[in-house]
Structure formats: C-alpha cells, structure tokens
C-alpha positions as a Markdown table, in Angstrom:
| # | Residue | x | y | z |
|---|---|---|---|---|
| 1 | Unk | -23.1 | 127.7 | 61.1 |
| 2 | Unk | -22.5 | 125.6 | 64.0 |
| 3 | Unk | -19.2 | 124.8 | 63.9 |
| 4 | Unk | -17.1 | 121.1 | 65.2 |
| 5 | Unk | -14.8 | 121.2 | 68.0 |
| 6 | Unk | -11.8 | 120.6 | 66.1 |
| 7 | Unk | -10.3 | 123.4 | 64.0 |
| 8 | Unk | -10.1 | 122.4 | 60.3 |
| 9 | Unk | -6.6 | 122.1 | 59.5 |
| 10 | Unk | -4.6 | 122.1 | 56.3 |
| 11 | Unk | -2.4 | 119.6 | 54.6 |
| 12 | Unk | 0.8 | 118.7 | 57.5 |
| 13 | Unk | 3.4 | 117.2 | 54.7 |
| 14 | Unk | 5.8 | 117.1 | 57.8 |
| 15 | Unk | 3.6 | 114.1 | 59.5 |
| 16 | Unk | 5.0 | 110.8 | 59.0 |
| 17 | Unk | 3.2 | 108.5 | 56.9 |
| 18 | Unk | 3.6 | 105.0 | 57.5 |
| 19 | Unk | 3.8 | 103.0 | 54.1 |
| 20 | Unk | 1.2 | 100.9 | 54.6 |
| 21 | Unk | -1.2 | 104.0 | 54.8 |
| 22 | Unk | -0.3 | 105.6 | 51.5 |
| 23 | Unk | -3.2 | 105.6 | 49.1 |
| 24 | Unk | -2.6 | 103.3 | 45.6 |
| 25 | Unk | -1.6 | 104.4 | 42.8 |
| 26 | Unk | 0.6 | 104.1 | 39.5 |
| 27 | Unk | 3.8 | 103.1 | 41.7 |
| 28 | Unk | 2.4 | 101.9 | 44.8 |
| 29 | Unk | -0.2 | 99.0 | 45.9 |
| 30 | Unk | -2.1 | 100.1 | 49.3 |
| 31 | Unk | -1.6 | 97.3 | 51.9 |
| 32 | Unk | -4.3 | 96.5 | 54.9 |
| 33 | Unk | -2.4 | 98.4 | 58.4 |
| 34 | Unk | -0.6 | 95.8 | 60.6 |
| 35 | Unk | -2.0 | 93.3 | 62.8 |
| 36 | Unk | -2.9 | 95.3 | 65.6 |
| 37 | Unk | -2.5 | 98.5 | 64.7 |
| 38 | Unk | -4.9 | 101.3 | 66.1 |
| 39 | Unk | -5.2 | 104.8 | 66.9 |
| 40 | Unk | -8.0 | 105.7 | 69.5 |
| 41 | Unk | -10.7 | 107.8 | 68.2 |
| 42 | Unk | -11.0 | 111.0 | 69.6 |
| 43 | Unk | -14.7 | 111.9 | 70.2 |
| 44 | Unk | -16.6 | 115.4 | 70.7 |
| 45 | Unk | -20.0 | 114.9 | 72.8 |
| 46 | Unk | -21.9 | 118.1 | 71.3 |
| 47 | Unk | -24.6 | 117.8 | 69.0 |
| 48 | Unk | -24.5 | 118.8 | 65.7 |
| 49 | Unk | -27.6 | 119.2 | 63.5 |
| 50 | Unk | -29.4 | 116.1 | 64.7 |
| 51 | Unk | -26.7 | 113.7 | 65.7 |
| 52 | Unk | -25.4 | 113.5 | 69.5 |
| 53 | Unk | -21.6 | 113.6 | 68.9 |
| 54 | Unk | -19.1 | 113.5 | 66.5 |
| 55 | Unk | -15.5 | 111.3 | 66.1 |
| 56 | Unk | -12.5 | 111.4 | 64.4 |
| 57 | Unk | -12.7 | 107.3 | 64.0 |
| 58 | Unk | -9.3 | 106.2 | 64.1 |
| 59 | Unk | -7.6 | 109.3 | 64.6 |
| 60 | Unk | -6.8 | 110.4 | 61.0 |
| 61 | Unk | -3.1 | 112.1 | 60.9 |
| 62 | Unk | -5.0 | 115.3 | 60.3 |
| 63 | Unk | -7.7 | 116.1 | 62.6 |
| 64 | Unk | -11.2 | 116.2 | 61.2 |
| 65 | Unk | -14.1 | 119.0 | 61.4 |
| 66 | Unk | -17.9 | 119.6 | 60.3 |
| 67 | Unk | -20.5 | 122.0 | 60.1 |
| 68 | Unk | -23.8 | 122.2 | 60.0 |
| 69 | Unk | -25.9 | 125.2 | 58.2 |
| 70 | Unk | -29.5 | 124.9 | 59.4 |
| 71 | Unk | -30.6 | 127.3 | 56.9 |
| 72 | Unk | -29.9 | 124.7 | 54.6 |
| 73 | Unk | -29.6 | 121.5 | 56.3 |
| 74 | Unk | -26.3 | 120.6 | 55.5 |
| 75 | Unk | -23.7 | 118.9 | 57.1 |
| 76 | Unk | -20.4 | 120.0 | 55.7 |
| 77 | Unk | -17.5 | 117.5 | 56.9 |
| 78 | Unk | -13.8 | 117.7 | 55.8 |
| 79 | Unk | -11.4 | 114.6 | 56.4 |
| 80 | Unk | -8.2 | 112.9 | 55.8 |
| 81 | Unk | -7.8 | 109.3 | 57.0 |
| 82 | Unk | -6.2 | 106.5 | 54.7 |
| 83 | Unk | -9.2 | 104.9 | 54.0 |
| 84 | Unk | -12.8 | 102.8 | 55.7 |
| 85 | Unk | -11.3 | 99.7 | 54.6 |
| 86 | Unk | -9.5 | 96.3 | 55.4 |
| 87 | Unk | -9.4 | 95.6 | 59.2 |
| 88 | Unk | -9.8 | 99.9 | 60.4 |
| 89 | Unk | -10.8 | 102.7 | 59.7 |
| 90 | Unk | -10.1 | 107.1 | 59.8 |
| 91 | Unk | -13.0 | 108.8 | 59.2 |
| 92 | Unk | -14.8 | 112.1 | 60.5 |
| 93 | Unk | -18.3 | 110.7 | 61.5 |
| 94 | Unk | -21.2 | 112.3 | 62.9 |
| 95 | Unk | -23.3 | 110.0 | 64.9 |
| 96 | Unk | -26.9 | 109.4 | 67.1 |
| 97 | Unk | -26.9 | 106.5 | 69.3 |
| 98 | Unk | -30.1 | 104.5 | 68.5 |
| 99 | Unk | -31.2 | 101.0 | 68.9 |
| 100 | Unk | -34.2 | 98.7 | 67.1 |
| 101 | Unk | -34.9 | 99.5 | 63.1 |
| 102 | Unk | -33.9 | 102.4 | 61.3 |
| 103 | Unk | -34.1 | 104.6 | 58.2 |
| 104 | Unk | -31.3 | 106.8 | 56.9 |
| 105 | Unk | -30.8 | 108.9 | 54.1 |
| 106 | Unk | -28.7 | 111.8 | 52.6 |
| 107 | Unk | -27.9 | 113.6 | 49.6 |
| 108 | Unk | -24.4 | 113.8 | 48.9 |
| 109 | Unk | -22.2 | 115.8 | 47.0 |
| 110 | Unk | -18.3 | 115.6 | 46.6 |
| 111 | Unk | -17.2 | 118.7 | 45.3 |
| 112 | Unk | -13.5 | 118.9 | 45.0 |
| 113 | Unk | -13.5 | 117.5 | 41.3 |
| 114 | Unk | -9.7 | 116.8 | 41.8 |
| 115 | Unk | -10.4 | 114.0 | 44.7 |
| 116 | Unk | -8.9 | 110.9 | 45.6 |
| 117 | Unk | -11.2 | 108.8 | 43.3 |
| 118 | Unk | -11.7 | 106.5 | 46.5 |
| 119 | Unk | -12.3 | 109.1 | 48.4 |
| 120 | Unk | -16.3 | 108.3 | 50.1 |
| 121 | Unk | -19.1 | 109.4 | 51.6 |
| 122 | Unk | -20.8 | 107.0 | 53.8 |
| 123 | Unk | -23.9 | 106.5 | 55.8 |
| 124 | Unk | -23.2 | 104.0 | 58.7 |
| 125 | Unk | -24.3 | 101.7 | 61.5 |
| 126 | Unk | -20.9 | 101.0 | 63.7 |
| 127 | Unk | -21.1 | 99.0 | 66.8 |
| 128 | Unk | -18.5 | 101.5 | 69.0 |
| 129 | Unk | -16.5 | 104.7 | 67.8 |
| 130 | Unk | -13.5 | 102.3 | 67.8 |
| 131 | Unk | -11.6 | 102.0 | 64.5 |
| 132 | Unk | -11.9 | 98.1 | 64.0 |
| 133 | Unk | -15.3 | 98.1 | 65.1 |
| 134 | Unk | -18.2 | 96.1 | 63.8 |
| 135 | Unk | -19.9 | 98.0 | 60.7 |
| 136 | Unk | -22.4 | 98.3 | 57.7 |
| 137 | Unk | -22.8 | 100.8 | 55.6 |
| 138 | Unk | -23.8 | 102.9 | 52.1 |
| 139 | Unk | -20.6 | 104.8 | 50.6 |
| 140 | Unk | -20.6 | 106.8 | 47.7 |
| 141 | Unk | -17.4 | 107.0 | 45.7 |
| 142 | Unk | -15.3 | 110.1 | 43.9 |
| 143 | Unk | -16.0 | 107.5 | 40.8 |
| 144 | Unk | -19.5 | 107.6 | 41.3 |
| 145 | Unk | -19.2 | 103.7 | 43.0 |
| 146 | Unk | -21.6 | 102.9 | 45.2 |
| 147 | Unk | -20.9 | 99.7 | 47.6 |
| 148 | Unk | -22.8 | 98.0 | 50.6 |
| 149 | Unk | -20.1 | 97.2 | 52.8 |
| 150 | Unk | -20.1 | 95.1 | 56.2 |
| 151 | Unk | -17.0 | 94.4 | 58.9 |
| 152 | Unk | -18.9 | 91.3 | 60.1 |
| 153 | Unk | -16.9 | 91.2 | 63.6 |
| 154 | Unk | -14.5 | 93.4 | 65.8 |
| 155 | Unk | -11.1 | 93.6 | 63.1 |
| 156 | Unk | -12.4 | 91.9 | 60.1 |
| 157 | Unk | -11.1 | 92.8 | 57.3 |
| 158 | Unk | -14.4 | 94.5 | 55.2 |
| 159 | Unk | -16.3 | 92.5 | 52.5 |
| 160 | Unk | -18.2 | 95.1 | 50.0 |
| 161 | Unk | -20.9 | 94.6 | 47.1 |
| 162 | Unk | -20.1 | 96.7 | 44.4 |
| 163 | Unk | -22.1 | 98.7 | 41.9 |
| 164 | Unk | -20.8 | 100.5 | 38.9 |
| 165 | Unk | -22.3 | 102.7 | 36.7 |
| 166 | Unk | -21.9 | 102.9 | 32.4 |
| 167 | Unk | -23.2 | 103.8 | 29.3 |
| 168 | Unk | -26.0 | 106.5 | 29.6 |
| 169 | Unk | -24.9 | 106.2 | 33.8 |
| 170 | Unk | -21.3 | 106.6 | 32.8 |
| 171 | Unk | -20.1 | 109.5 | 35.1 |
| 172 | Unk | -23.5 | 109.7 | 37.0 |
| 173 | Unk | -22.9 | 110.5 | 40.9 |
| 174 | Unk | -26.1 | 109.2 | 43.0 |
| 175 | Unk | -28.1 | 112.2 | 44.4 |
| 176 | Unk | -29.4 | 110.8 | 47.3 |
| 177 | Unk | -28.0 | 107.2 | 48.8 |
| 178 | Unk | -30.0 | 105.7 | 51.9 |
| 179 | Unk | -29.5 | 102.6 | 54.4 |
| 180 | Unk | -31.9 | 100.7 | 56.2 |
| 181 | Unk | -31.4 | 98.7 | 59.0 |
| 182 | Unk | -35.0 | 96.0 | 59.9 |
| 183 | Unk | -34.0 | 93.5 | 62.0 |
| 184 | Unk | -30.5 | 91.8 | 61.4 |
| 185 | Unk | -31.6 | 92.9 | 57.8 |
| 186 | Unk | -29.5 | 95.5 | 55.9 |
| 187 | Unk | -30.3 | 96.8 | 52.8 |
| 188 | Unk | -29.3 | 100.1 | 50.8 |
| 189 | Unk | -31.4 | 102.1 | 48.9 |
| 190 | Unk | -29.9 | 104.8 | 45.6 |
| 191 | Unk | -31.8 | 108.2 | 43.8 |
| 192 | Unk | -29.2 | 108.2 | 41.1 |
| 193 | Unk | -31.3 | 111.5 | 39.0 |
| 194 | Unk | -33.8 | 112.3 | 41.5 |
| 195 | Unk | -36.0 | 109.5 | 41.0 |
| 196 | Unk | -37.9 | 107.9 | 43.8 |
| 197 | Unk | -35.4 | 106.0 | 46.5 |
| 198 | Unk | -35.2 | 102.6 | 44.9 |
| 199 | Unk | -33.4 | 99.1 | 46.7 |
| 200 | Unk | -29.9 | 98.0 | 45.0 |
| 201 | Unk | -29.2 | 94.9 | 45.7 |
| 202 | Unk | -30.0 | 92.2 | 47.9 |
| 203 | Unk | -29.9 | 92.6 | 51.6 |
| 204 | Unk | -26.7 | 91.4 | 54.1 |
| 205 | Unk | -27.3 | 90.3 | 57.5 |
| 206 | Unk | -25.6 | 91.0 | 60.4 |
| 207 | Unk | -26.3 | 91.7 | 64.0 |
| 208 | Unk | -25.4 | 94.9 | 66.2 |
| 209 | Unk | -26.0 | 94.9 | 69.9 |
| 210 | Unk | -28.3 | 97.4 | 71.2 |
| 211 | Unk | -27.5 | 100.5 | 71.2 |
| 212 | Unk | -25.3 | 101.2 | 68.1 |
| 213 | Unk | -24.0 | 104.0 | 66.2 |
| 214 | Unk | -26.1 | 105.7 | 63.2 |
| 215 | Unk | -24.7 | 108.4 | 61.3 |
| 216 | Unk | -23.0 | 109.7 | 58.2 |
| 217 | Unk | -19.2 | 110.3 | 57.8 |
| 218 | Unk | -16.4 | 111.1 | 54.9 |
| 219 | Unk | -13.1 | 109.9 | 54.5 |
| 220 | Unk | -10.7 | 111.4 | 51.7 |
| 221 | Unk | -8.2 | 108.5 | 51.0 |
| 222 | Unk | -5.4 | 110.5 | 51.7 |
| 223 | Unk | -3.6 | 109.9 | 55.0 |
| 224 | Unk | -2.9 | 113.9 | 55.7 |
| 225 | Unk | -4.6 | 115.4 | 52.9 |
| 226 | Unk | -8.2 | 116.8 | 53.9 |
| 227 | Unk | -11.5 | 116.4 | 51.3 |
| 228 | Unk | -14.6 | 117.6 | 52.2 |
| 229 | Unk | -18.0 | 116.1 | 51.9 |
| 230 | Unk | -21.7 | 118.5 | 51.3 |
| 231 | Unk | -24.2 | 115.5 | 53.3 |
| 232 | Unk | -27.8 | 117.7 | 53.3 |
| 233 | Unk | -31.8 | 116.8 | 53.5 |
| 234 | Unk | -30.6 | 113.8 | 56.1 |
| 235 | Unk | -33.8 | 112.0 | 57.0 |
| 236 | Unk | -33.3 | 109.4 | 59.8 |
| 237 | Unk | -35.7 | 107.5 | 61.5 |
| 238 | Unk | -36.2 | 104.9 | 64.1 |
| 239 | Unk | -38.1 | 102.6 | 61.8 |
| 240 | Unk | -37.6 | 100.7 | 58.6 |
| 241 | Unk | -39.6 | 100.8 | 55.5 |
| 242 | Unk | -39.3 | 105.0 | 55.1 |
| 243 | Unk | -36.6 | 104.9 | 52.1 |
| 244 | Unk | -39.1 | 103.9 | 50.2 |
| 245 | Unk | -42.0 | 106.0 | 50.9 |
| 246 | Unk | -40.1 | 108.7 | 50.6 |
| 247 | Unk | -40.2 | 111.2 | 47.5 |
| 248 | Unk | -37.6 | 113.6 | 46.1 |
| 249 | Unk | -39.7 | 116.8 | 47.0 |
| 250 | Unk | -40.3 | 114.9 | 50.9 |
| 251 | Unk | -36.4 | 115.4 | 51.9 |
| 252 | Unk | -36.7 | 116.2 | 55.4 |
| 253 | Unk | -34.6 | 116.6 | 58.1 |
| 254 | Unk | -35.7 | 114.4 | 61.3 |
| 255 | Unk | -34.8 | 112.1 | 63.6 |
C-alpha cells in the first residue's frame, strides 16, 4: 500500500457545519454555498499509482486520504465534503496533468451499503484544483445514477444529464464508468454487467485550456462524515476513441 499524505481521520461532530452545507433530507432542503464562498484546496505533489498528485478540492471539513494497492490496482479514497455540486466543490481527487484528447476509465465500487445515497464517484477533467473551477465529468451515484456533468465556466453553478436505471436495471450499480475527452467533445461511456464499454448519451462541449486536470475522485455528501470509494483497473490515455476498443478482460492500468 502506498499510502496519501493526509492521515484518514474519523467523523469530528465538534466541527461547525454551516447550514447551507448540510446534505438534504426529510427535514432539510440543501441550498448552493454563498456567493463567494471558498476554501483553498490543499494539494499533495506525490504520485500515487499513476496520477502526479492528489487534492483535497475545496478543503472538505474532514481531511481526505487514498491508497493505492499495486497488487491490485486499486485506488482506495475515503472523503467527506458536502457535495461536487452548485457553484463548488469538496472532494478527495487524484490527478495527472495532461493536455490534447484523452481516454479514462475505472471500475467503481461503493461499498459502505449504508451511504449518503448522493454520495459519488467521479472521473474528471477540472481546469485547476480550485473548488469553483471549470469541470466535466462521469459520477457514479450510491443510487446507482449515473450523470455527465459540466461547470461550463469558473463558479457556474453545474448543469448535469441524468441517467436512471429500472425494471430488470433496478438497483444495478455500473461496473465500470469511462470519460472521453476528443477535442472540445465530451462524451461518457457505462459497463453496467460487464459488457463491452458502450456511449450514454450524447456528447457536451466545452473547452479546457491546455494543460488540465484528469483524474478520478469521491465525495461522500456528508460535510464531516467520511465514505470511501474502491476506483481499480483505471485505464487512461492520452487519446480518444480507447473506451470503446476496450474489452472487459483488457482492464489495464496505463497512462
């Protein structure tokens, strides 16, 4: 195990919570941060597995951590953080900066059954480590949701497509989610039973300055209340059209 900077740290009940950040529920109706707000990130410049660095986006209440077991190529991240939402975001992410097209993929498992059901993984291309920065991404949901999500600019608030599963899907978790960046294209790509890597949806477009942030993160909806994310068999390379090619036996670890 190579173990992240920052010590994994329990549950701080004695942290004060602003309002705003307090996840929704039966009583209470989450509301975007105030204009303005930020924390800065705090960021670790050592490698993990294949990524450069790692952040606490946002500076979470409780700091963040992550491991990676080479034996098995897994990334193992635990986070708090209110949410990757609205105008910023607290999230542990582990990241490569990269520029031109790119391929990522991961399979992702949530394995606290008792989660936030908000609570997500995500695979992302950010702009800077800031908490309101520029963004697209993949996230897999404790519901099993998966969305293709986009801040367009520094502090917008997020726009999301949403996919939902029933019927025969109902309760079905994705094994393996992908992004793909070609061009100002973004597209992402779902394995929901092990199937070959397949395109949901249709494609946003947005543009990142060269070079960006590429990388895979976790975020457990609850403002001082660690989750923890199993992200293995990452493939990630510096070309588009590999999501596709690829086949469940093929999961890889590269960069």
């Amino acid at each position: 195990m190579l173990p992240a900077q920052a010590p994994q740290q329990q549950q701080q009940p004695n942290v004060a919570v602003p309002d705003w950040a307090q996840p929704g529920s039966s009583t209470h109706t989450q509301v975007p941060p105030p204009a303005d707000f930020h924390r800065p990130t705090k960021t670790w410049n050592n490698p993990i597995g294949i990524f450069d660095g790692q952040s606490d986006v946002g500076s979470a209440l409780v700091p963040g951590s992550a491991e990676y077991d080479d034996s098995t190529r897994t990334y193992t991240i635990r986070s708090a953080g209110y949410n990757i939402w609205y105008t910023r975001d607290e999230f542990r992410f582990l990241w490569k900066k990269m520029s031109g097209d790119i391929s990522l993929a991961a399979d992702v498992k949530l394995p606290n059954t008792n989660g936030y059901g908000d609570r997500k993984a995500v695979l992302v291309i950010r702009q800077s480590l800031d908490d309101d920065s520029k963004e697209a991404m993949i996230g897999e949901h404790g519901t099993g949701m998966i969305h293709l999500a986009q801040r367009a600019s520094t502090g917008a608030d997020i726009t999301d497509m949403q996919y939902r599963f029933g019927g025969t899907l109902n309760g079905v978790h994705a094994r393996r989610i992908g992004i793909e960046k070609r061009g100002d294209s973004i597209a992402i790509f779902v394995s929901l039973q092990g199937e070959p890597m397949h395109q949901f949806g249709p494609p946003i477009q947005i543009h990142f300055n060269e070079p960006f942030y590429v990388g895979i993160g976790f975020c457990s909806h609850l403002p001082v209340t660690p989750d923890t994310a199993v992200i293995s068999h990452v493939l990630l390379e510096n070309t588009a059209g590999k999501l596709e090619e690829e086949q469940p036996s093929e999961h890889s670890e590269s960069q």
